[in-house]
C-alpha positions as CSV (number, residue, x, y, z in Angstrom):
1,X,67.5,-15.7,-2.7
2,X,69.4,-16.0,0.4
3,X,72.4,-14.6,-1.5
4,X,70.5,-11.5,-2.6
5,X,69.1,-10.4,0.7
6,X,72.7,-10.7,2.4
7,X,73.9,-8.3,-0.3
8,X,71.2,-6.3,0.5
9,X,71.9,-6.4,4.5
10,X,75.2,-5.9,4.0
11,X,74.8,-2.9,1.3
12,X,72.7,-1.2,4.3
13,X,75.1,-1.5,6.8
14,X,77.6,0.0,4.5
15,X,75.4,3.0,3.9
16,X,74.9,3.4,7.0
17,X,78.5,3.9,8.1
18,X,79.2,6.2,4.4
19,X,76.6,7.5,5.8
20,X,78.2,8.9,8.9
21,X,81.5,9.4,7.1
22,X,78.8,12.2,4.7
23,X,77.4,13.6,7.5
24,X,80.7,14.9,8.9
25,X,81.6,16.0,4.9
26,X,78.3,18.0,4.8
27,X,77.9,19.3,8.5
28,X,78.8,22.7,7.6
29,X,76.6,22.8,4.3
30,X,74.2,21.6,6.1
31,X,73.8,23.8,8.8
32,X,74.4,26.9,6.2
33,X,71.5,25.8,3.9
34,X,69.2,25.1,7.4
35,X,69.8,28.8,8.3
36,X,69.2,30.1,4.6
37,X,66.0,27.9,4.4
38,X,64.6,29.0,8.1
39,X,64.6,32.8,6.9
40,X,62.7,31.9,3.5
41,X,58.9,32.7,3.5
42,X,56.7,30.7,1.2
43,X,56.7,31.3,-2.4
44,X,54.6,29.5,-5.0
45,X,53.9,29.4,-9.0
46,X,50.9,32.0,-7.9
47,X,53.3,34.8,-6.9
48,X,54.4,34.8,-10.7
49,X,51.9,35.0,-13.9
50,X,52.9,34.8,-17.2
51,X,50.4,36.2,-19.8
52,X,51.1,33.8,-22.6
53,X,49.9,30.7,-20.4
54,X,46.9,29.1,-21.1
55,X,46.8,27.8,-17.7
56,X,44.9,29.8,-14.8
57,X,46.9,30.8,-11.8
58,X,47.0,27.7,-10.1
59,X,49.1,26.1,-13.4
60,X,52.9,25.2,-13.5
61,X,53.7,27.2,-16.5
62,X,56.9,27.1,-18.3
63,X,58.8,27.7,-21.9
64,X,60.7,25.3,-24.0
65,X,64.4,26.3,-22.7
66,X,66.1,26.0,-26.6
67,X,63.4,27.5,-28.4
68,X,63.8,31.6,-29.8
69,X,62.4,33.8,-32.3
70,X,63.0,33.1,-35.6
71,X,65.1,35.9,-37.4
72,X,63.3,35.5,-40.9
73,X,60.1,35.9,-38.9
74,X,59.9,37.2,-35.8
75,X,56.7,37.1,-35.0
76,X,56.2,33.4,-35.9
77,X,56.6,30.2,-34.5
78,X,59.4,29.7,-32.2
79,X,62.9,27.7,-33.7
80,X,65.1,24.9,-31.8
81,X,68.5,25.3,-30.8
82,X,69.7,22.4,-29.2
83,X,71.9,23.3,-26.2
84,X,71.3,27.5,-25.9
85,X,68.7,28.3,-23.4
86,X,67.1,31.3,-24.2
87,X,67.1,33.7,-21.2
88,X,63.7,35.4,-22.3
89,X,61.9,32.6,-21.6
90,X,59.3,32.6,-18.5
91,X,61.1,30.3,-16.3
92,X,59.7,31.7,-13.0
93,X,57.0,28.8,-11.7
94,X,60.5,26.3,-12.1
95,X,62.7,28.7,-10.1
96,X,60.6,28.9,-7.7
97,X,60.0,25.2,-7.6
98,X,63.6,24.6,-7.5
99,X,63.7,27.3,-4.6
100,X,61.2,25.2,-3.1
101,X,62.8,22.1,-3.1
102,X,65.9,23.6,-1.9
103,X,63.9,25.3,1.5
104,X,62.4,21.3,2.2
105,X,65.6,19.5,1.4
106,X,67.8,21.2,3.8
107,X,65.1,21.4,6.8
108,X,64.9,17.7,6.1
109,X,68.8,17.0,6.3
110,X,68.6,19.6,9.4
111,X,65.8,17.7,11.0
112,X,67.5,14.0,10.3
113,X,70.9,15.2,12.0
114,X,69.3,17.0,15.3
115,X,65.7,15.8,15.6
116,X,64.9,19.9,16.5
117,X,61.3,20.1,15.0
118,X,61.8,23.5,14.9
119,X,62.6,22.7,11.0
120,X,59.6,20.4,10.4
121,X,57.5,23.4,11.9
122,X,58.9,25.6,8.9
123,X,59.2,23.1,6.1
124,X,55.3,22.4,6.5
125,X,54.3,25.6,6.2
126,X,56.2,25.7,2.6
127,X,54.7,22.4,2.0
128,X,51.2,23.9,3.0
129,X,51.7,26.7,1.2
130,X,51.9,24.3,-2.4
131,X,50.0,21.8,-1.8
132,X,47.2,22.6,0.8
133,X,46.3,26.7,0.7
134,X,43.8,27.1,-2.0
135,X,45.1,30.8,-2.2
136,X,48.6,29.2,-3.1
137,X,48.2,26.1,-3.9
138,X,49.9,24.4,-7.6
139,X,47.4,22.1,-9.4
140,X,48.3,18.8,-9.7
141,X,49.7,18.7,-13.5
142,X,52.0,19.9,-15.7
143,X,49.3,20.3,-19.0
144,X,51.5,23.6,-19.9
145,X,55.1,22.8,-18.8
146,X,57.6,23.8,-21.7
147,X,55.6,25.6,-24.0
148,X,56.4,26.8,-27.3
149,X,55.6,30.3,-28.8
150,X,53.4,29.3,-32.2
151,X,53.5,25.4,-31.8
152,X,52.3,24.2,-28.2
153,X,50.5,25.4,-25.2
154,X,52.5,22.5,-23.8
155,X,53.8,19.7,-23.9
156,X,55.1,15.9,-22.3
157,X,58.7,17.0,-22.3
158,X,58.0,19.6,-19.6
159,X,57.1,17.2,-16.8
160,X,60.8,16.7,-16.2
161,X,60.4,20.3,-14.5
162,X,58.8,18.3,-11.5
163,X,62.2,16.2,-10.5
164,X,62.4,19.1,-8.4
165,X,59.6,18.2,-6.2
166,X,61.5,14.7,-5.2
167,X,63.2,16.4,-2.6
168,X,60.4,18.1,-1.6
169,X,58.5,14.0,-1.5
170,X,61.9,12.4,0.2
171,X,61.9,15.6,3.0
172,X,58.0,14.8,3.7
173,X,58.4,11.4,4.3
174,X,61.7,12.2,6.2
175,X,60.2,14.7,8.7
176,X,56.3,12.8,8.5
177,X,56.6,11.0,12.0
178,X,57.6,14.0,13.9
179,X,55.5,14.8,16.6
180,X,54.7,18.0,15.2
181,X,53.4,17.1,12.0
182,X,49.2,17.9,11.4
183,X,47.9,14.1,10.2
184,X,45.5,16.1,8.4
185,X,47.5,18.2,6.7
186,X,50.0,15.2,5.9
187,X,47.4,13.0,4.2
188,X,45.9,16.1,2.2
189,X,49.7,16.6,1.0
190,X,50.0,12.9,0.0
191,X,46.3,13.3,-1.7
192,X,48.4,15.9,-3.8
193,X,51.1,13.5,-4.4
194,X,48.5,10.4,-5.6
195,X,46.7,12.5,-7.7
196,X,49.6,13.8,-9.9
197,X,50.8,10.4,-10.1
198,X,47.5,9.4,-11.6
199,X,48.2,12.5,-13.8
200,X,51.7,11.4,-14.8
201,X,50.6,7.5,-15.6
202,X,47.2,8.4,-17.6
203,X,47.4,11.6,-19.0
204,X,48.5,12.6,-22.9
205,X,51.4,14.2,-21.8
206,X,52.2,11.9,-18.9
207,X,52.3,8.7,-21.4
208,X,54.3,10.3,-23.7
209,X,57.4,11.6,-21.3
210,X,57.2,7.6,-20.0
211,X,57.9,6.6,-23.7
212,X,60.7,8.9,-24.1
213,X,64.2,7.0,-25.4
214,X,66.7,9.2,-23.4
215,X,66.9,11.2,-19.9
216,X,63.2,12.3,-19.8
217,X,62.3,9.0,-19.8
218,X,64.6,8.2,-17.1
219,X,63.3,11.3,-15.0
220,X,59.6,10.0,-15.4
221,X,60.7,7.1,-13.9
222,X,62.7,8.6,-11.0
223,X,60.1,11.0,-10.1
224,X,57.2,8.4,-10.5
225,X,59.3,6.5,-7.6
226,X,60.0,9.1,-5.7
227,X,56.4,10.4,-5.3
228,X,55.1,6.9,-5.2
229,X,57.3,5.8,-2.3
230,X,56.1,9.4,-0.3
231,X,52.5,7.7,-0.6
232,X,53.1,3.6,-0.4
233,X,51.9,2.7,-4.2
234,X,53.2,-0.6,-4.4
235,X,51.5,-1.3,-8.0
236,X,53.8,1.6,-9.1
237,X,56.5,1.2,-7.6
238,X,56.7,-2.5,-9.0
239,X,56.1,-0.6,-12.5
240,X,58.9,1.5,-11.9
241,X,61.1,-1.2,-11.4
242,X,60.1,-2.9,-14.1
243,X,60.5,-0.3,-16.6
244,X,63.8,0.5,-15.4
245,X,65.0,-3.6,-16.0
246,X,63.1,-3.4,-19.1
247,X,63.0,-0.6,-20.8
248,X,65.8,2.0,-19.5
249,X,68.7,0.3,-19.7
250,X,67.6,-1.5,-21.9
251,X,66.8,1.0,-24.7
252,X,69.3,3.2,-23.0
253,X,72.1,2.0,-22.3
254,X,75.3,1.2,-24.7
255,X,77.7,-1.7,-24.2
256,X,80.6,0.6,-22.5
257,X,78.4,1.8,-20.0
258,X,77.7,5.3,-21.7
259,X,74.1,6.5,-22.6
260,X,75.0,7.6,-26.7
261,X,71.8,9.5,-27.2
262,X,72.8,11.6,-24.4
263,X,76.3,11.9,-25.6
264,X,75.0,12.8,-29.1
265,X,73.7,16.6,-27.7
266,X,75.2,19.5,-28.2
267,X,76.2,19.3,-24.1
268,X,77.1,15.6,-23.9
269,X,79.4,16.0,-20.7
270,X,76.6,17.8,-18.9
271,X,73.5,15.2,-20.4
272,X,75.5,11.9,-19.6
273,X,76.0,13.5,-15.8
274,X,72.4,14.3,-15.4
275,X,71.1,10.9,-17.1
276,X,73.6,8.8,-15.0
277,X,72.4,10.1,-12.1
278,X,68.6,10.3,-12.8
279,X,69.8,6.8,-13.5
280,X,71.6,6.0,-9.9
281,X,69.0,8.1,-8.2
282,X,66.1,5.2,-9.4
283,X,68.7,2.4,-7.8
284,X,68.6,4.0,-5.2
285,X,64.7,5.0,-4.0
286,X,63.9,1.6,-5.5
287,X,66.4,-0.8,-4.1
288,X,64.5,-3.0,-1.0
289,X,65.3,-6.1,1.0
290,X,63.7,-8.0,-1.8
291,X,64.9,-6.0,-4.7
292,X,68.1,-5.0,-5.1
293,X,68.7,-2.7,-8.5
294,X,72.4,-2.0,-7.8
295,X,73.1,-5.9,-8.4
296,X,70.5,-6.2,-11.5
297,X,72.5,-6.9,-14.7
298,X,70.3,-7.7,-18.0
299,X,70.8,-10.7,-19.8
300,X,73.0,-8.6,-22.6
301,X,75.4,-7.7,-19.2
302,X,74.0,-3.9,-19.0
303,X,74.2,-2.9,-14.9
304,X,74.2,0.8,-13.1
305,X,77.7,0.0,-12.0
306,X,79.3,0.5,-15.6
307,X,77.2,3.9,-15.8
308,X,79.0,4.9,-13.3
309,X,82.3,3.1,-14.5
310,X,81.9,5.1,-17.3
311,X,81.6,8.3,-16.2
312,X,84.1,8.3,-13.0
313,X,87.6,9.2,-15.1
314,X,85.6,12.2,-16.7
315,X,84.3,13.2,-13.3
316,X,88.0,12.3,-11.4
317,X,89.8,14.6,-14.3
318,X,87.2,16.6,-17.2
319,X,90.1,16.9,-19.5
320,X,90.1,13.3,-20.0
321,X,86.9,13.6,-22.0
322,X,87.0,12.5,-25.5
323,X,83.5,14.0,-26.3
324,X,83.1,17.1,-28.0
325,X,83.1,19.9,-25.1
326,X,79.5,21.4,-23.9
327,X,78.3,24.3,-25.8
328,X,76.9,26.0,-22.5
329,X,78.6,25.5,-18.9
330,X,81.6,23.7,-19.9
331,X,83.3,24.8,-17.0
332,X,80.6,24.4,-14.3
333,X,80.7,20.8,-14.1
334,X,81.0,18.6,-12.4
335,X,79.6,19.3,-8.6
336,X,79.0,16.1,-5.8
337,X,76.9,14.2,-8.3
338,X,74.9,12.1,-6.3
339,X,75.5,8.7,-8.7
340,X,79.1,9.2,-6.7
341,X,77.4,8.6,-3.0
342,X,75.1,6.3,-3.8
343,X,77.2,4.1,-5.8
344,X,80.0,4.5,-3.2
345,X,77.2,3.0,-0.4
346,X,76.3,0.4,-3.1
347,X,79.3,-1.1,-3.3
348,X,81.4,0.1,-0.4
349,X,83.5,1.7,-3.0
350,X,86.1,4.7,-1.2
351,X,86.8,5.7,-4.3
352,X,83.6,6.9,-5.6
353,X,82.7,8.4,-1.7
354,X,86.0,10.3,-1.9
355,X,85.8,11.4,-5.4
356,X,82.6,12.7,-4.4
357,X,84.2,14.3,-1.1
358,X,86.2,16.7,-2.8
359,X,83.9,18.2,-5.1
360,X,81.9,21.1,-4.7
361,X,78.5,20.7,-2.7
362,X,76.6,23.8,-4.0
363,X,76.6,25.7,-6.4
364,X,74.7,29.1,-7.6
365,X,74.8,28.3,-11.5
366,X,70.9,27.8,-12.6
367,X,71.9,25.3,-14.8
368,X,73.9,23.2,-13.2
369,X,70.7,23.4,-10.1
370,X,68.5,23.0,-13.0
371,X,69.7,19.3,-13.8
372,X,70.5,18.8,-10.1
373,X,67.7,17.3,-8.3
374,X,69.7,15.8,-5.6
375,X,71.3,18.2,-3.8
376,X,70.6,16.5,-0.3
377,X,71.8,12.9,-0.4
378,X,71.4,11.8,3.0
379,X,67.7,12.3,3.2
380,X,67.8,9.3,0.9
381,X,70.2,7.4,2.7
């Protein structure tokens, strides 16, 4: 015990000083992004309708991103190809969530480097704006996320479309003690919060993401943290852990370090990014004084750290891979994937920080944003 929680002292006071060493990498992103976000006026799900929701106008509503006509009937049921998004598809409620968690994310790495409320003032009215305003205002589900033409008006699978409000969570609980901030406001926005969790662990759809055996089951998990951290839900938080002992790695999680059901997709390089840092991403929001995840091995010797292991070469140099090549956006990965950071503070590793360092720290590829949820590591630093 006393072991563990000197790892743990020392693992913060080696993220605290990578976490200077990032704050001179990202200075200039940082202060770009703060003057895009100040100049962006709220935006919400209810500026965009989509006619073949079921939903009303207070729904998240999205479309299945490999599903298209069917070319021996094309006014059926929709078809699955794994790997080709389909640009017809209404996508509008997740860009503008994903514009949404951009605006909060880089007001809360503004307000964390210069304490100028001036970007708490700003972000809160966003936040407002989605979670408050009953003019504006999302419900608290995702009943019609991913839909598909002729088979579902939605379905579990789409709740992954929320990792983009962790940032959004993180930034609140970031900017929540600033003298500015409206304690009504900020418990009304944590109401929100609580009652999609209890959405996410009870509903149909919510149940049936949890159980999934590859990166949507990790994304439940990390999101489920994420929001349950923003409003101090122990009882979930301890589930969370659990499942991702359990369960994740555990059904996961291969002997080499590699996830194979993500490497079995038609965009393997891309999948085993994103599901090795949804993985990283739990570690971190989870890791306390009195649980550590970054040291957590299973009895069958499965850890984080070979996740990462396995992925650095291909990250270091892409043409190393010895997995089939991505069928979409070969060549836009990878960026600063946030495994890299946080697995460089874990272990006071220079060669992840630095890897991560020299690789791009924005991009403007939907995609890549799209399976990019962390885009503002040291509001979870």
């Amino acid at each position: 015990m006393v072991l563990s929680m000197l790892c743990v002292l020392y693992s913060c006071n080696t993220q605290a000083n990578l976490k200077t060493e990032a704050e001179k990498v990202l200075h200039s992103v940082i202060q770009e992004n703060a003057e895009w976000a100040m100049q962006q006026e709220p935006l919400t799900i209810t500026d965009f309708v989509c006619e073949r929701s079921s939903g009303g106008i207070h729904d998240f509503y999205s479309e299945g991103d490999y599903w298209w006509p069917d070319p021996l009937n094309p006014d059926g049921a929709y078809i699955r190809k794994d790997g080709e998004t389909n640009p017809d598809n209404f996508v509008e409620h997740r860009l503008a969530m994903i514009r949404f968690s951009k605006v909060i994310g880089s007001l809360a790495s503004a307000y964390i480097t210069t304490k100028d409320e001036k970007y708490v003032d700003h972000a809160f009215r966003h936040v407002s704006a989605w979670f408050i305003d009953s003019t504006s205002m999302m419900n608290p589900n995702l009943m019609y996320a991913q839909a598909i033409k002729g088979i579902t008006k939605g379905r579990g699978i789409g709740i992954i479309d929320t990792i983009h409000l962790m940032e959004v969570a993180q930034g609140i609980a970031c900017m929540q003690n600033a003298s500015n901030v409206d304690k009504e406001n900020l418990a009304n926005i944590k109401k929100w919060f609580a009652d999609y969790i209890q959405w996410l662990t009870s509903s149909t759809n919510g149940i049936e993401e949890m159980n999934a055996k590859n990166n949507h089951g990790t994304c439940w998990v990390m999101q489920v943290a994420a929001f349950a951290k923003l409003t101090g839900n122990d009882d979930v938080l301890d589930f969370c852990r659990l499942r991702y002992k359990n369960v994740l790695l555990q059904e996961q999680m291969a002997d080499d370090g590699s996830f194979p059901k993500e490497l079995s997709r038609t965009k393997p390089y891309g999948y085993a990014l994103f599901n090795t840092d949804a993985m990283a991403t739990i570690c971190q929001i989870l890791s306390d004084k009195e649980n550590n995840l970054w040291s957590y091995t299973t009895e069958s010797n499965l850890n984080i750290r070979k996740a990462v292991d396995f992925m650095y070469p291909y990250i270091k140099d892409k043409s190393a891979w010895i997995y089939p090549q991505d069928v979409m956006y070969w060549s836009d990965w990878p960026v600063a994937q946030p495994s890299l950071i946080f697995a460089a503070c874990a272990y006071n590793n220079k060669n992840y920080f630095d890897l991560w360092k020299n690789l791009p720290h924005s991009t403007d590829i939907q995609e890549v944003e799209r399976n990019l949820p962390i885009r503002n590591p040291l509001i979870w630093m």
